[in-house]
ROVEX-370780 format. One record per atom (N, C-alpha, C, O, CB): atom name; residue in one letter; x negated, z negated, y. Coordinates in steps of 0.2 Angstrom, whole numbers, plus 5000, padded with zeros to 4 digits. Each point is the difference from the previous one (the first is absolute). Glycine has a CB too. Layout:
! residues N
<rec name="CA" resn="a" east="X" up="Z" north="Y"/>
...
This chain:
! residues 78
<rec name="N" resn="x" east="4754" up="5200" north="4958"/>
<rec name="CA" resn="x" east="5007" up="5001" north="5004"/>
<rec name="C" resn="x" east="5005" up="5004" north="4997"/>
<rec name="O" resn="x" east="5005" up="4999" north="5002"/>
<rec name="CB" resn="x" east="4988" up="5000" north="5008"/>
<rec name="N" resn="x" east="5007" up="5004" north="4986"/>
<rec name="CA" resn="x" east="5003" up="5004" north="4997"/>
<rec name="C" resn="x" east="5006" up="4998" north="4994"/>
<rec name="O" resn="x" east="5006" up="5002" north="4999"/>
<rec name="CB" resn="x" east="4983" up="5002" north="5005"/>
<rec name="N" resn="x" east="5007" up="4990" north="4994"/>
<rec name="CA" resn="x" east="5002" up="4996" north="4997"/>
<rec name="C" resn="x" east="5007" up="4997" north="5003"/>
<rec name="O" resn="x" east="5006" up="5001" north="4998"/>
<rec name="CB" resn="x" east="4983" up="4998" north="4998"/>
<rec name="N" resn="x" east="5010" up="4998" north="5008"/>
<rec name="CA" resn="x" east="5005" up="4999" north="5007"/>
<rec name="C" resn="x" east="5004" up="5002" north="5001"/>
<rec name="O" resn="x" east="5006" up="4999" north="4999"/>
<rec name="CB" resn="x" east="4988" up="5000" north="5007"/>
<rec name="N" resn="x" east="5004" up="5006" north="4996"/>
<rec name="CA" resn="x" east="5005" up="5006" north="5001"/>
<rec name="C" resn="x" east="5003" up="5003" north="4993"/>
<rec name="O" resn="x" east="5005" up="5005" north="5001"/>
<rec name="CB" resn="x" east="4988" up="4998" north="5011"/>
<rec name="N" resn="x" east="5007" up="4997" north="4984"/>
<rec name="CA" resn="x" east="5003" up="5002" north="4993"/>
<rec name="C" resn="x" east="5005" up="4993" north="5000"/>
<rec name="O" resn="x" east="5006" up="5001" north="5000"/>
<rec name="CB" resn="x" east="4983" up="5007" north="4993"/>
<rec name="N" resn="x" east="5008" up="4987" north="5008"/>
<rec name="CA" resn="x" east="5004" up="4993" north="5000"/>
<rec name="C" resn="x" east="5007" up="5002" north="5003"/>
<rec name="O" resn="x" east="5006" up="5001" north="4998"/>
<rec name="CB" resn="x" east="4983" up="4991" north="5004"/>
<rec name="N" resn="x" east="5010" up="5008" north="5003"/>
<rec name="CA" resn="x" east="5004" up="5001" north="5009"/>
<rec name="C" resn="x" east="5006" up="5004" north="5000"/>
<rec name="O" resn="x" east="5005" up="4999" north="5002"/>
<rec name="CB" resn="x" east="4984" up="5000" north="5004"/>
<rec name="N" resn="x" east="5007" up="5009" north="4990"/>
<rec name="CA" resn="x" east="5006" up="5003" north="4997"/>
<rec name="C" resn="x" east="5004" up="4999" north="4995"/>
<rec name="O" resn="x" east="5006" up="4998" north="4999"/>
<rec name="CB" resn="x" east="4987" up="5008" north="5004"/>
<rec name="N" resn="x" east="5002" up="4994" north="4993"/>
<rec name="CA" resn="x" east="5009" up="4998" north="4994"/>
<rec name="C" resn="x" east="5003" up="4994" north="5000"/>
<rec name="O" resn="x" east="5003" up="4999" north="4995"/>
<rec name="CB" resn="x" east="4995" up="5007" north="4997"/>
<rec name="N" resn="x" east="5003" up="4987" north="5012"/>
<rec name="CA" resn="x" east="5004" up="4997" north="5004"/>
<rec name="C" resn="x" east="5001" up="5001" north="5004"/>
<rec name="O" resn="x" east="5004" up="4996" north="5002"/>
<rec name="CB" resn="x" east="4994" up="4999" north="4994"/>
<rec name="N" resn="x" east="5002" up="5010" north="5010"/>
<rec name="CA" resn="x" east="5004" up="5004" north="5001"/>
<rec name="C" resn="x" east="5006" up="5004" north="4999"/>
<rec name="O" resn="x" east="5006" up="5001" north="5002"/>
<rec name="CB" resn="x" east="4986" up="4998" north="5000"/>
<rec name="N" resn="x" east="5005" up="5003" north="4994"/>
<rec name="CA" resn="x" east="5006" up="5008" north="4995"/>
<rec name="C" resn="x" east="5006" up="4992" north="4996"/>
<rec name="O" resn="x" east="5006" up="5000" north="4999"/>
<rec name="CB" resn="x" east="4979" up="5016" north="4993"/>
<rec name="N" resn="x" east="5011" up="4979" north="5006"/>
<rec name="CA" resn="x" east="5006" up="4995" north="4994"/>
<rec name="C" resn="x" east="5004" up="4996" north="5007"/>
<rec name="O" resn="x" east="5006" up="4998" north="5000"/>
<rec name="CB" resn="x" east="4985" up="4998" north="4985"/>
<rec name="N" resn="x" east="5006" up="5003" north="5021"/>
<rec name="CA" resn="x" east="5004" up="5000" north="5007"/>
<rec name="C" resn="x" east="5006" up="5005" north="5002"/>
<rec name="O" resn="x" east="5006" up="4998" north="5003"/>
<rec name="CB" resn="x" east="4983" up="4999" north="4999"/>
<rec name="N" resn="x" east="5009" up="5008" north="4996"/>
<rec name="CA" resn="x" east="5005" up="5007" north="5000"/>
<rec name="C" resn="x" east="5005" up="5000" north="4996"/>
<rec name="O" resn="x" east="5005" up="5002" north="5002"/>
<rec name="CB" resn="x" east="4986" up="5005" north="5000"/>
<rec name="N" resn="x" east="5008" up="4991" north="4993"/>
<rec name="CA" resn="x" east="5002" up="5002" north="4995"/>
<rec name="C" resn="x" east="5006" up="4993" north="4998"/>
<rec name="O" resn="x" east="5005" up="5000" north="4996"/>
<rec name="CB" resn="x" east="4983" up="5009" north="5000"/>
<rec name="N" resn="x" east="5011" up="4986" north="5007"/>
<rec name="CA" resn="x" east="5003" up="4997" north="4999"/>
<rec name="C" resn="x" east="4997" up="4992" north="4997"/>
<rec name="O" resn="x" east="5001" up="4994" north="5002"/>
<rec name="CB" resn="x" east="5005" up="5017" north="4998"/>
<rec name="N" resn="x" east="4991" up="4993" north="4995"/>
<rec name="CA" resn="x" east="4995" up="4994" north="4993"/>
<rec name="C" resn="x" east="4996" up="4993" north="5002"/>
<rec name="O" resn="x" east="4998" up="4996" north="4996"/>
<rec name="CB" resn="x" east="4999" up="5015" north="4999"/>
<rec name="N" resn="x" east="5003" up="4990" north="5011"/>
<rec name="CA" resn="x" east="4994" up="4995" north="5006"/>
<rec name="C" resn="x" east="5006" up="4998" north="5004"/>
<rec name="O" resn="x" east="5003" up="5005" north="5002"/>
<rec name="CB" resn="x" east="4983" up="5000" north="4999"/>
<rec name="N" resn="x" east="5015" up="4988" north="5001"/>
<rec name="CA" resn="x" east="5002" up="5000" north="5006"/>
<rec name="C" resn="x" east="4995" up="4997" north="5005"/>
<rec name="O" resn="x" east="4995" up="4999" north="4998"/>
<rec name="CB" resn="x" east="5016" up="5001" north="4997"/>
<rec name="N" resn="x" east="4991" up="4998" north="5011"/>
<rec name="CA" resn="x" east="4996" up="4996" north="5004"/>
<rec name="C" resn="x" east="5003" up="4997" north="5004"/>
<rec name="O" resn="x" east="5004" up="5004" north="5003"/>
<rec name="CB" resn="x" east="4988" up="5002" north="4996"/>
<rec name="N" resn="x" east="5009" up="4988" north="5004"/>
<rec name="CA" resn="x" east="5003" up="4999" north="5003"/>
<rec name="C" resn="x" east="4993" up="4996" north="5006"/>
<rec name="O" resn="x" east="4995" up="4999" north="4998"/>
<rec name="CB" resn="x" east="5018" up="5001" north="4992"/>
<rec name="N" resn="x" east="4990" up="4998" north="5015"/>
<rec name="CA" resn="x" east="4996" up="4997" north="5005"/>
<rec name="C" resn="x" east="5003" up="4996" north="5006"/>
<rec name="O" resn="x" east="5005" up="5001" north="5001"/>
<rec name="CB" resn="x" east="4988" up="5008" north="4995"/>
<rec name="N" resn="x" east="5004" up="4986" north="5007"/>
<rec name="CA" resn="x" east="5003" up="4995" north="5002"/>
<rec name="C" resn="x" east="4995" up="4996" north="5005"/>
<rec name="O" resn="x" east="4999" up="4994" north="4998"/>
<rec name="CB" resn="x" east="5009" up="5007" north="4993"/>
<rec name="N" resn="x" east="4989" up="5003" north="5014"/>
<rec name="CA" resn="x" east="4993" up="5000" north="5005"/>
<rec name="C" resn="x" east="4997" up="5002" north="4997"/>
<rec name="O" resn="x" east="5000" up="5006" north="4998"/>
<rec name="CB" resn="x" east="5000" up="4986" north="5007"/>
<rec name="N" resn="x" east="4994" up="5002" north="4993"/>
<rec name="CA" resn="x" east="4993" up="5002" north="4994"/>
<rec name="C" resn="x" east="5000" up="5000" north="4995"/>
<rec name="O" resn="x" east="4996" up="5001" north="4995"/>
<rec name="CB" resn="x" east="4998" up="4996" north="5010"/>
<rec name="N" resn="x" east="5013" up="5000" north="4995"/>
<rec name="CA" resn="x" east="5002" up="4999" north="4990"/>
<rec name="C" resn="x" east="5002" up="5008" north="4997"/>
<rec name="O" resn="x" east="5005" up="5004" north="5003"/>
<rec name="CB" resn="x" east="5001" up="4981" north="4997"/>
<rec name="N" resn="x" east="4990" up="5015" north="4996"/>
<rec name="CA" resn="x" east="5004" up="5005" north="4996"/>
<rec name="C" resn="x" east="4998" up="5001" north="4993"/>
<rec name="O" resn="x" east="4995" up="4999" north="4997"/>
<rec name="CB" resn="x" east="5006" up="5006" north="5013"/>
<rec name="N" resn="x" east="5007" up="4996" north="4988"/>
<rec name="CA" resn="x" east="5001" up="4998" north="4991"/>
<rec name="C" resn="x" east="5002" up="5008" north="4998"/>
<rec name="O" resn="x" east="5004" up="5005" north="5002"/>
<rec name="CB" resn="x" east="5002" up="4979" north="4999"/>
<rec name="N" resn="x" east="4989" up="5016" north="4991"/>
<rec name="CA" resn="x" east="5002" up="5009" north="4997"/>
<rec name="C" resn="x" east="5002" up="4998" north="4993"/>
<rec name="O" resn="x" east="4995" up="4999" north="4996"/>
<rec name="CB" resn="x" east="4995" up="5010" north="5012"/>
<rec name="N" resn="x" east="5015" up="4991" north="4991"/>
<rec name="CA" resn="x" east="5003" up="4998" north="4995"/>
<rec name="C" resn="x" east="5004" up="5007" north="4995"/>
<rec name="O" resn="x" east="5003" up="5004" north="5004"/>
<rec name="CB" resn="x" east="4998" up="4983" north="5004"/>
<rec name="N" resn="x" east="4999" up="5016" north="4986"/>
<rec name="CA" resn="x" east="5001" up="5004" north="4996"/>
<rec name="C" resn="x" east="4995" up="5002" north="4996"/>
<rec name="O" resn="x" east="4996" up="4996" north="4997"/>
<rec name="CB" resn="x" east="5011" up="5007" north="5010"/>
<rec name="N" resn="x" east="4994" up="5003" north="4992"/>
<rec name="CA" resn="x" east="4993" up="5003" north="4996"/>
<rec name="C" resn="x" east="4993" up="5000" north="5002"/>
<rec name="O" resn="x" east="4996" up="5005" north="5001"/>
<rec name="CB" resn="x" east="5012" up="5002" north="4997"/>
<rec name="N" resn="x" east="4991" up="4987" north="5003"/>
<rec name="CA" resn="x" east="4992" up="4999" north="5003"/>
<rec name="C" resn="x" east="4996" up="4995" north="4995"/>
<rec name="O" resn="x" east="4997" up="4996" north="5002"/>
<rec name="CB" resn="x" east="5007" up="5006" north="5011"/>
<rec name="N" resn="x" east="4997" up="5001" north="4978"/>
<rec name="CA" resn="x" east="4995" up="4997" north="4997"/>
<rec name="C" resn="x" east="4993" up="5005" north="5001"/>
<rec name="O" resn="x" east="4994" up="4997" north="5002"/>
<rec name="CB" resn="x" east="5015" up="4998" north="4989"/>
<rec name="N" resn="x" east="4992" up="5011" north="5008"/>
<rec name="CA" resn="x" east="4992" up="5005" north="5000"/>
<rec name="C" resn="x" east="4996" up="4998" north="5008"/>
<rec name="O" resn="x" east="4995" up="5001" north="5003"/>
<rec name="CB" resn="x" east="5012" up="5012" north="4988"/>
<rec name="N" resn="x" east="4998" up="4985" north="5012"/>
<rec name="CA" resn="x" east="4995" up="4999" north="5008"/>
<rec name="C" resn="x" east="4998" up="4992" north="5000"/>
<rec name="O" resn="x" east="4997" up="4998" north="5005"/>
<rec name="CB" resn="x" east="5010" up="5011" north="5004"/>
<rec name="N" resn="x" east="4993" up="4988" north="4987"/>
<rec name="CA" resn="x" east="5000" up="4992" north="5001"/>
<rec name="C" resn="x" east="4994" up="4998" north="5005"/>
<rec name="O" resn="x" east="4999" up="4997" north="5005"/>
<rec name="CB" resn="x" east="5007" up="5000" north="4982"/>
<rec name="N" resn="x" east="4989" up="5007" north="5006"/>
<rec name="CA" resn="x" east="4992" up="4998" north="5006"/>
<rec name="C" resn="x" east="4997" up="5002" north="5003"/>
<rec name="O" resn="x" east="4994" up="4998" north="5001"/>
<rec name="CB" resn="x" east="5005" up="4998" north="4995"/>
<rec name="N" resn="x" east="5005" up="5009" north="5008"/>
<rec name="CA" resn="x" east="5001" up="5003" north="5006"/>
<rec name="C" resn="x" east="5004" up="4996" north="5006"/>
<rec name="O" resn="x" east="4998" up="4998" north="5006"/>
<rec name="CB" resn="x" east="5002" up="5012" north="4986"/>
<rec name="N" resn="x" east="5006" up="4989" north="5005"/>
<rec name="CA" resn="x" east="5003" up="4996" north="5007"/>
<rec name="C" resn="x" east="4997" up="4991" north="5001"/>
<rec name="O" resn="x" east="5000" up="4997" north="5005"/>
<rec name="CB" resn="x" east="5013" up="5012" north="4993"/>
<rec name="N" resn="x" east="4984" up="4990" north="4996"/>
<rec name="CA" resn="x" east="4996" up="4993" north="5001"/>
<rec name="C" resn="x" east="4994" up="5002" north="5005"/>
<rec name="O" resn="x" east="5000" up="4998" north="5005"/>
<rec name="CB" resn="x" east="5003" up="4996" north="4983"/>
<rec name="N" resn="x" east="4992" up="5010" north="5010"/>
<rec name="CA" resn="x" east="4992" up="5003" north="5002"/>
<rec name="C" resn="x" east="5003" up="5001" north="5008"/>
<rec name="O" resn="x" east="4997" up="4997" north="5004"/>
<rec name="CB" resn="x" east="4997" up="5009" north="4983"/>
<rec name="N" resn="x" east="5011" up="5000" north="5015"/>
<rec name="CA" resn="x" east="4999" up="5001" north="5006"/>
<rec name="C" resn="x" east="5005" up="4998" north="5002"/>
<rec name="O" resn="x" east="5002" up="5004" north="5005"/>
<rec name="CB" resn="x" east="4991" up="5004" north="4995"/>
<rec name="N" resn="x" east="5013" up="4987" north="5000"/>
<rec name="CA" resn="x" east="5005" up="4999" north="5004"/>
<rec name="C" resn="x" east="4999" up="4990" north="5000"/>
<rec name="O" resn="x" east="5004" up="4997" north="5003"/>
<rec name="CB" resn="x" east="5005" up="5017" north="4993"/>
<rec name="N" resn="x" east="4987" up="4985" north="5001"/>
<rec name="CA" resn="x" east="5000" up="4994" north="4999"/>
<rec name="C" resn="x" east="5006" up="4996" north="4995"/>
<rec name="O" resn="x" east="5000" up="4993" north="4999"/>
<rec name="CB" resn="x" east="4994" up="5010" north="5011"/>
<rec name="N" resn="x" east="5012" up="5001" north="4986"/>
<rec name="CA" resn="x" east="5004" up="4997" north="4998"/>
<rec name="C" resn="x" east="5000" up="4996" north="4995"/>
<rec name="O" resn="x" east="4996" up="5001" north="4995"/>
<rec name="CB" resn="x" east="5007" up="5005" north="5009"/>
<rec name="N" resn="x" east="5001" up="4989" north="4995"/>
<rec name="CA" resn="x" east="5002" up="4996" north="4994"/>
<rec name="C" resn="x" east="5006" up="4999" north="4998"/>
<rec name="O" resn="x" east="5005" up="4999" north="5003"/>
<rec name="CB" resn="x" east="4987" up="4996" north="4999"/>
<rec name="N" resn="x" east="5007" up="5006" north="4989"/>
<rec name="CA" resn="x" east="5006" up="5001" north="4998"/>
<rec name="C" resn="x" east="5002" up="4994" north="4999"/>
<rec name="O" resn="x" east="4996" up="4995" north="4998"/>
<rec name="CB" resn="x" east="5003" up="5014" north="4998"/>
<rec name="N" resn="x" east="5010" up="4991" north="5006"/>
<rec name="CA" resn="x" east="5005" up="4997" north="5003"/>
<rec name="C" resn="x" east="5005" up="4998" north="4992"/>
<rec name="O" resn="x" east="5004" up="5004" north="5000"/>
<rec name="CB" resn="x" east="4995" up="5003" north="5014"/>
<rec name="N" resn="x" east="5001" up="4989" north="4981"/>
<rec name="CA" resn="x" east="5004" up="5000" north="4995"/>
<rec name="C" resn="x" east="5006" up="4999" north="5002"/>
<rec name="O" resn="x" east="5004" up="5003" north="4996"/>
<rec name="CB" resn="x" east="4989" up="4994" north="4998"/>
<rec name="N" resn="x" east="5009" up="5000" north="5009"/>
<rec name="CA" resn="x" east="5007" up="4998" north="5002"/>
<rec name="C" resn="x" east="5004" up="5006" north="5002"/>
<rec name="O" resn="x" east="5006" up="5001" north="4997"/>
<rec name="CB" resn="x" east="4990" up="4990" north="5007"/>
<rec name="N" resn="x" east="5001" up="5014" north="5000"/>
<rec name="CA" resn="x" east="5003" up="5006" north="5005"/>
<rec name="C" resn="x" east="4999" up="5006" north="4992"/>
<rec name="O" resn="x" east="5005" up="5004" north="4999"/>
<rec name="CB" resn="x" east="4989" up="4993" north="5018"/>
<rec name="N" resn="x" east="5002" up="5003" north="4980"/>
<rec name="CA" resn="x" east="4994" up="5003" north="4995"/>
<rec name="C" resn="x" east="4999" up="5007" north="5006"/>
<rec name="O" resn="x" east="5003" up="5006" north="5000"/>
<rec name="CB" resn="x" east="5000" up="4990" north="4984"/>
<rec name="N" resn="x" east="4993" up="5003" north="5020"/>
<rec name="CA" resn="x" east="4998" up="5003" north="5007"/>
<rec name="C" resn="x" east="4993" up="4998" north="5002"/>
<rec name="O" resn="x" east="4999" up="4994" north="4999"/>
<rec name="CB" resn="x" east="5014" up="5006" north="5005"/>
<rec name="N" resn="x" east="4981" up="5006" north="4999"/>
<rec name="CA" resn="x" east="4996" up="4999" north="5003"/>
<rec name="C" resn="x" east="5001" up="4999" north="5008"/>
<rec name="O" resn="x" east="5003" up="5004" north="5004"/>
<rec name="CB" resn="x" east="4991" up="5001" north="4986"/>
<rec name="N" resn="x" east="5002" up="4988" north="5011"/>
<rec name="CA" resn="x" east="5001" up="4998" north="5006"/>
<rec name="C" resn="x" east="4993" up="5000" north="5004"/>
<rec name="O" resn="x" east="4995" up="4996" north="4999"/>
<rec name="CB" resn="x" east="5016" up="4998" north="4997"/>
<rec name="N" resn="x" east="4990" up="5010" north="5009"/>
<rec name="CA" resn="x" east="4993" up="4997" north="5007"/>
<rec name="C" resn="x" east="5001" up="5000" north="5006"/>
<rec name="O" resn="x" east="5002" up="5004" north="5004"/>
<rec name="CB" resn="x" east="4991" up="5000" north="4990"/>
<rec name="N" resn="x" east="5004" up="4989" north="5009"/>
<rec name="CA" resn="x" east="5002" up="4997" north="5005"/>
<rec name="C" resn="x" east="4994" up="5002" north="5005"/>
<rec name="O" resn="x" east="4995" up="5001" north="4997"/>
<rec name="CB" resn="x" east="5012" up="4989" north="4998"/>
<rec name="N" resn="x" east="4995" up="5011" north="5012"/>
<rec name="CA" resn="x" east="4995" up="4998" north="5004"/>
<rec name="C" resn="x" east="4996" up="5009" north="5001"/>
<rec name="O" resn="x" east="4994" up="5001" north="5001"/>
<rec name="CB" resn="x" east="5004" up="4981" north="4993"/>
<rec name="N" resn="x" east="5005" up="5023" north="5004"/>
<rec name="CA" resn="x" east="4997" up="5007" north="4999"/>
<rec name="C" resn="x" east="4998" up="5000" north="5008"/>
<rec name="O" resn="x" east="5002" up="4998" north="5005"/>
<rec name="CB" resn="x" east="5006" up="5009" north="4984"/>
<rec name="N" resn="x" east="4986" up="4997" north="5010"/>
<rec name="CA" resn="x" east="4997" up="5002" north="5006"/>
<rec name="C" resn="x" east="5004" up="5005" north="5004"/>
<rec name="O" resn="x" east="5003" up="5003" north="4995"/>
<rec name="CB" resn="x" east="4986" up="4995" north="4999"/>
<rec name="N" resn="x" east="5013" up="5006" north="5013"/>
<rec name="CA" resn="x" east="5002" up="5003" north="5001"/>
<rec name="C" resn="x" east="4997" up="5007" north="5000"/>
<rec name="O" resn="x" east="5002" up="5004" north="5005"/>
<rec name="CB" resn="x" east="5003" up="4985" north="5000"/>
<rec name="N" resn="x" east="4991" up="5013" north="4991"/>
<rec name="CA" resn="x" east="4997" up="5006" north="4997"/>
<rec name="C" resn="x" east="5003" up="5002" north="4993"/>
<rec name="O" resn="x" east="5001" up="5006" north="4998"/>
<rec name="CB" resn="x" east="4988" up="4989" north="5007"/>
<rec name="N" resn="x" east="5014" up="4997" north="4990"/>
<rec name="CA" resn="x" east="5001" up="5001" north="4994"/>
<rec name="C" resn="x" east="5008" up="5002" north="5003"/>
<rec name="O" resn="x" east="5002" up="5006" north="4998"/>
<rec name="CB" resn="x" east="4988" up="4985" north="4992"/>
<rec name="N" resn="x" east="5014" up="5006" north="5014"/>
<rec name="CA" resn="x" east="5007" up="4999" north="5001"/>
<rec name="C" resn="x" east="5001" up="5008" north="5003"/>
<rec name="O" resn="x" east="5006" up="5003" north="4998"/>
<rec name="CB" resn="x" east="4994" up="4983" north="5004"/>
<rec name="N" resn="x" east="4995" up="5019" north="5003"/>
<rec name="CA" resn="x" east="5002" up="5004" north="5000"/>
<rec name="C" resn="x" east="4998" up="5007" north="4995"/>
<rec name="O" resn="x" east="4999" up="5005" north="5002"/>
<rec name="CB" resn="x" east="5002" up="4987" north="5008"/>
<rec name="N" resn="x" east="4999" up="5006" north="4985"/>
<rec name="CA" resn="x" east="4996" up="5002" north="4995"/>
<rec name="C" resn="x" east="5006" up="5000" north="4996"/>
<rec name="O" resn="x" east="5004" up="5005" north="4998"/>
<rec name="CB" resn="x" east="4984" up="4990" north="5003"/>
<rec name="N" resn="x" east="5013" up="5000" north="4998"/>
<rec name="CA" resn="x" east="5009" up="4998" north="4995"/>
<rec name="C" resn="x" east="5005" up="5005" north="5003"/>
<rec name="O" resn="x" east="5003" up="5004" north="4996"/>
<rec name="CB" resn="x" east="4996" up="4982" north="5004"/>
<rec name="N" resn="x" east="5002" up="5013" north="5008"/>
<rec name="CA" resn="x" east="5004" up="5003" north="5003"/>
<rec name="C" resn="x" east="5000" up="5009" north="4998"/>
<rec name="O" resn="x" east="5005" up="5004" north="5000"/>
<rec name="CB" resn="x" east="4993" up="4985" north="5009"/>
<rec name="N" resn="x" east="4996" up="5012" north="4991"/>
<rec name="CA" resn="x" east="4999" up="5007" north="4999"/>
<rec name="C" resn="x" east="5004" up="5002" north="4991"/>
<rec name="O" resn="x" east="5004" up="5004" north="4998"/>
<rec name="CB" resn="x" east="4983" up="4995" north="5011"/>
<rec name="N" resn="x" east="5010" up="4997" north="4988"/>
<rec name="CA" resn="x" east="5002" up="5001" north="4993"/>
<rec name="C" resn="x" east="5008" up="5001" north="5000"/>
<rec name="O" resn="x" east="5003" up="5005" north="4997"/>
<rec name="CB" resn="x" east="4987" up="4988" north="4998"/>
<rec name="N" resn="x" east="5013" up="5002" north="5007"/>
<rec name="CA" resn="x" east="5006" up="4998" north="5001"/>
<rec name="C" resn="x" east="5004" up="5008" north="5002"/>
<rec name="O" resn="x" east="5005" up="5001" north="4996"/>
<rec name="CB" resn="x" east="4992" up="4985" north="5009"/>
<rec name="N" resn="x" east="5002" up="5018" north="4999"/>
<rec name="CA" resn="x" east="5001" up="5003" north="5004"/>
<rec name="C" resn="x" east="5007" up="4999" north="5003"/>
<rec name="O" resn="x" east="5001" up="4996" north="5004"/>
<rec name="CB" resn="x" east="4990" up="5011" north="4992"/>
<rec name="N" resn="x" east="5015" up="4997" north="5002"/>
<rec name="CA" resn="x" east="5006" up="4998" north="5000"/>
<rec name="C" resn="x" east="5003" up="4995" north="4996"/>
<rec name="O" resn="x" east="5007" up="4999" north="5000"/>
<rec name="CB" resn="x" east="4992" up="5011" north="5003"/>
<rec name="N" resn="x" east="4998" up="4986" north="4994"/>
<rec name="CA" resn="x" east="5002" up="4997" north="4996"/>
<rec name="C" resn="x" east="5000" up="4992" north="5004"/>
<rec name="O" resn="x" east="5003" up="4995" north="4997"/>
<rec name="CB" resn="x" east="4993" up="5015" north="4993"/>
<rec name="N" resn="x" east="5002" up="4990" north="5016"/>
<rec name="CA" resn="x" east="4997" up="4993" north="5003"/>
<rec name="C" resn="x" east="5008" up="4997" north="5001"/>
<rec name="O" resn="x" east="5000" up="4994" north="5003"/>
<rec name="CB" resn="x" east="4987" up="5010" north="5004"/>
């Protein structure tokens, strides 16, 4: 779990910071910026796939656990 949670944080903080964005749109939600060092992170637990077109990770269909999860990270930033 720790792991996780080390995850969770510093996409958070590049959330904060600007470096990550996120955008969302129901269960879609796309995180597009500085998100090479999280890659197989946001595939493993968010389900995403990367989007060449957007060059953005995309995951559909988030559980309402992961979404309020997101929401948290987001904080002001939603």
């Amino acid at each position: 779990m720790t792991g996780f949670n080390n995850n969770v944080r510093a996409i958070t903080e590049k959330i904060a910071s600007g470096a990550i964005k996120v955008t969302r749109d129901g269960s879609k939600v796309t995180f597009s910026g500085s998100t090479y060092d999280h890659k197989d992170f946001l595939k493993s637990e968010f389900g995403c796939r990367w989007n060449r077109d957007s060059k953005s990770w995309v995951a559909t269909d988030l559980s309402e656990g992961y979404l309020n999860l997101l929401d948290e990270m987001m904080g002001a930033n939603c």
